[in-house]
N, C-alpha and C positions, 0 to 999 in steps of 0.2 A: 535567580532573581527574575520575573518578571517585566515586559516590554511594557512601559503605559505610558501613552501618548494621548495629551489632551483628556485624560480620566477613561478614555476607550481603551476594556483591557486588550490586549495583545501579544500572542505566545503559542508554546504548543501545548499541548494537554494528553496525555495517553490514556484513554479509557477502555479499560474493563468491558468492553459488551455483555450484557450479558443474553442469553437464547433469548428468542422471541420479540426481538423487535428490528426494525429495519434500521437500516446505517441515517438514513432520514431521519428517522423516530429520534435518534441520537441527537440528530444534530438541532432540530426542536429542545430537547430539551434542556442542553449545554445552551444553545441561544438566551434561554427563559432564565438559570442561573447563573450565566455573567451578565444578562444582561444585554444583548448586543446583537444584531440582525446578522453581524458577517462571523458567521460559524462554516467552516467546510471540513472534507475528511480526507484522507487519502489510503486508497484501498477498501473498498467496498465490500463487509462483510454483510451475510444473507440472513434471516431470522436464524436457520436454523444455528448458525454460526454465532461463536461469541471470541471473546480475545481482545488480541491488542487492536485498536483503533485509533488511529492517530489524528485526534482535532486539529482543526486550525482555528486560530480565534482572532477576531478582528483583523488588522494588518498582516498575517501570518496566512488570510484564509486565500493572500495574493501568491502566491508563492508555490502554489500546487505544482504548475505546470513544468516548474523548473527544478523539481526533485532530482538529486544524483544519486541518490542509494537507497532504492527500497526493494532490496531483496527480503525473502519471508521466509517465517517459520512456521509448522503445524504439527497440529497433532490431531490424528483424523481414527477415523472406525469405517474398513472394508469390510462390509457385506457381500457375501457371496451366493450366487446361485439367485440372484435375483436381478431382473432390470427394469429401471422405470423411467414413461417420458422426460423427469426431470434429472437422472442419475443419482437421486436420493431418495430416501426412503418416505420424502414427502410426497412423491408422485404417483402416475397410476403406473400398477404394474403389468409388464408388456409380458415378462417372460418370467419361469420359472425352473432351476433345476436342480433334479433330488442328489444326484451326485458332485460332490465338492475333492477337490483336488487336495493331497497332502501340504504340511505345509511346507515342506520341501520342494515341490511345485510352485509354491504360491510365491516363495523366496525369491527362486530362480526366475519366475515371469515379469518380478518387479524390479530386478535388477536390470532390465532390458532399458529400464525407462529413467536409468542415470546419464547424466552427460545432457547434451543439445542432442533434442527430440523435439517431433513436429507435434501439435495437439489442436485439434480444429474446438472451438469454444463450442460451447453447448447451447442450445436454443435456450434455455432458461439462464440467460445472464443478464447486465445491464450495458453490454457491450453493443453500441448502436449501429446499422446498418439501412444505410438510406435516410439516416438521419431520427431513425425508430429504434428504441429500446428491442432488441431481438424478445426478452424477457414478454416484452407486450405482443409481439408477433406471435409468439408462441402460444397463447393465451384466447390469442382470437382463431387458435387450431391454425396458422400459418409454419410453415417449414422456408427457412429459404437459406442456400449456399453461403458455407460460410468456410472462408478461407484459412487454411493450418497456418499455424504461428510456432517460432521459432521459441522453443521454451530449456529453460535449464534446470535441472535438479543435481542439487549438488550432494545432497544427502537423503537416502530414502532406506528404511531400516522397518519389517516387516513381521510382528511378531503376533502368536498365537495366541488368542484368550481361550477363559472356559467354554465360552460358546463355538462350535466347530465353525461355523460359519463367518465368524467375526476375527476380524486381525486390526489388532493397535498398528497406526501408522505412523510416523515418525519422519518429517519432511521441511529438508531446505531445497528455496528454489528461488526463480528470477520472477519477478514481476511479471503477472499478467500468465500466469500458471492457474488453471482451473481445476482443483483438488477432486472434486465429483467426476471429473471428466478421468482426471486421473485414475481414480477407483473404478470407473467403467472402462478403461481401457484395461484395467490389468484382467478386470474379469472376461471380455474379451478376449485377449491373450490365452486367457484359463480355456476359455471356452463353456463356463458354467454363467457369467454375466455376474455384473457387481454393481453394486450402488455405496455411495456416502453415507453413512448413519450419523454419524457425528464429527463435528469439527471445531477444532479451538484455536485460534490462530496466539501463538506465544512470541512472535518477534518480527517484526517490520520497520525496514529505514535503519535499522538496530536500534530501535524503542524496544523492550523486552518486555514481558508480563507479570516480571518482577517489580518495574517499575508502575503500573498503571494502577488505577484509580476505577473502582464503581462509581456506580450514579448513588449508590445508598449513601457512600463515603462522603460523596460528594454536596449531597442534599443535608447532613448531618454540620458541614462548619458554614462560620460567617463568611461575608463577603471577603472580606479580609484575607483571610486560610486561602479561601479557593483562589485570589489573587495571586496567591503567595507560593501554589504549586504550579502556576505556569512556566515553559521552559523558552527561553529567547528562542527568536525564532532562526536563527542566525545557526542553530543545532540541527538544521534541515540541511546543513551546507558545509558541516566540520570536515568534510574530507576534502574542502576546497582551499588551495592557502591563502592567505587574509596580504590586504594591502591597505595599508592607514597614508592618507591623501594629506599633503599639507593646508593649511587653510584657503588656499588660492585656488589650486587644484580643486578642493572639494565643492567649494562653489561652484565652480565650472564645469563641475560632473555633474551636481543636480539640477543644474540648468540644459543638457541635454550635449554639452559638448565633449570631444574623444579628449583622453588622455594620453599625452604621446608618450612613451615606455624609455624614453631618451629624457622626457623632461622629470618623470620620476624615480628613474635609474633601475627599471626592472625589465627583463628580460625573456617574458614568457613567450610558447611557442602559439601561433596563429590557434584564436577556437579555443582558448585555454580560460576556464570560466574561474571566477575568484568573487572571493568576498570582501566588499572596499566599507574602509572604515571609515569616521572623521577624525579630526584631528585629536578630537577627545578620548578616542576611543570606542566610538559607538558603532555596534554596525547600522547603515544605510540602507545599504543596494549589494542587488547582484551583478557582479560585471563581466566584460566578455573582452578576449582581444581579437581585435580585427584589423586588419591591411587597410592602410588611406594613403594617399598622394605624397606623403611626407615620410612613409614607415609604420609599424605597427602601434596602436594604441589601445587603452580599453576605455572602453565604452561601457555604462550602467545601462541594463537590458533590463532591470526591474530595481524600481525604489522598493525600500521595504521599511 
């Protein structure tokens, strides 16, 4: 069911990317059919990349910042024996080489890169530095320092196609994990140099690609339909437990003031973030517990 408040629709939306246009280009066009200026995304996928995408639409597009699970999933194409300034095969190529390692090599050098690994991001991202898109620094031929980040993979599975060169990838991992970079590092490791050929992102936040939606699907029903496959936004935050407010309290929450944990009989630990409901049932806001003068209480850190 659908969040619509005051006829502004409001929810989440899983789409389909598909190659060849930018996570922007997306969000243009989801704007133009709901209807509605506040479209956002979470997780930035690149042309060359297609997969799940997860909209945000209207009041849902506030709630970015406060995501708790969006671990991913992919499914990539290692290139071997080549490297380019962008780590994918849309770049220019720096380096070339004739001999490619077994794939019994190729196994063992990507198993290195399970668990928490450091991964420094790649000049071509939309990760900003200085307050500038590196992706644009890079563009105007600038290089500049960019600090390794603490990455997870929690599954990495590495198999051989008909092309010698190319291996199917197969990849879970933590947020803010850069796949090209990934593929260039293993080729590194190889010592032959690798790049990104392809990438399909199938699961994020645990939105799956079974669940998502093209833009053809999309442009094909009425307002109504597309209304009608929106997901509450409230599904951003299922791993959070829920707290339904009595009618006194709730007024007093969304007027800005704490809820003391004594006056609503709950007991959670400092920093413990939750989903407050109204009396009716509906979710609100996301909330927070915090230490005041009197003991612990929660506080709504975002209406929604």
């Amino acid at each position: 069911m659908s969040q619509i408040q005051n006829t502004e629709p409001s929810g989440l939306l899983i789409l389909d990317k598909p190659v060849g246009i930018t996570s922007h280009d997306a969000v243009y066009k989801i704007r133009k059919l709901f209807g509605t200026k506040r479209v956002g995304h979470t997780g930035t996928l690149d042309p060359l990349a297609s997969g799940v995408l997860v909209m945000l639409i209207g009041r849902a597009a506030k709630a970015a910042e406060y995501l708790v699970c969006d671990a991913k999933e992919y499914e990539a194409t290692l290139k071997l024996g080549i490297t380019t300034d962008t780590e994918d095969v849309t770049g220019a190529v720096l380096t070339q080489c004739a001999t490619l390692p077994s794939p019994k090599d190729v196994a063992e050098a990507a198993e290195k890169f399970l668990g928490v690994t450091q991964q420094i991001p790649p000049m071509y991202s939309a990760l900003k530095v200085g307050g500038k898109k590196l992706c644009d620094l890079a563009r105007e031929g600038k290089t500049v320092e960019r600090q390794p980040r603490d990455i997870t993979i929690t599954h990495l599975s590495v198999t051989p196609t008909d092309t010698p060169s190319d291996y199917a990838l197969s990849v879970a991992c933590s947020s803010g994990t850069y796949i090209r970079t990934l593929c260039a590092d293993i080729g590194a490791r190889l010592g032959c140099g690798g790049v990104m050929s392809t990438l399909r992102r199938t699961a994020a936040g645990g939105f799956r690609i079974e669940n998502a939606v093209t833009l053809e699907y999309l442009n094909e029903l009425s307002d109504e339909e597309r209304l009608g496959l929106l997901i509450p936004t409230e599904e951003l935050f299922r791993e959070l437990d829920a707290v339904r407010l009595p009618d006194f309290y709730y007024r007093l929450c969304v007027n800005g003031c704490e809820i003391y944990q004594k006056k609503i009989r709950t007991s959670y630990p400092l920093g413990t973030r939750l989903r407050l409901y109204t009396p009716n049932g509906d979710f609100f806001a996301l909330g927070e517990v915090r230490e005041y003068a009197e003991g612990t209480a929660v506080k709504a850190i975002k209406l929604l």
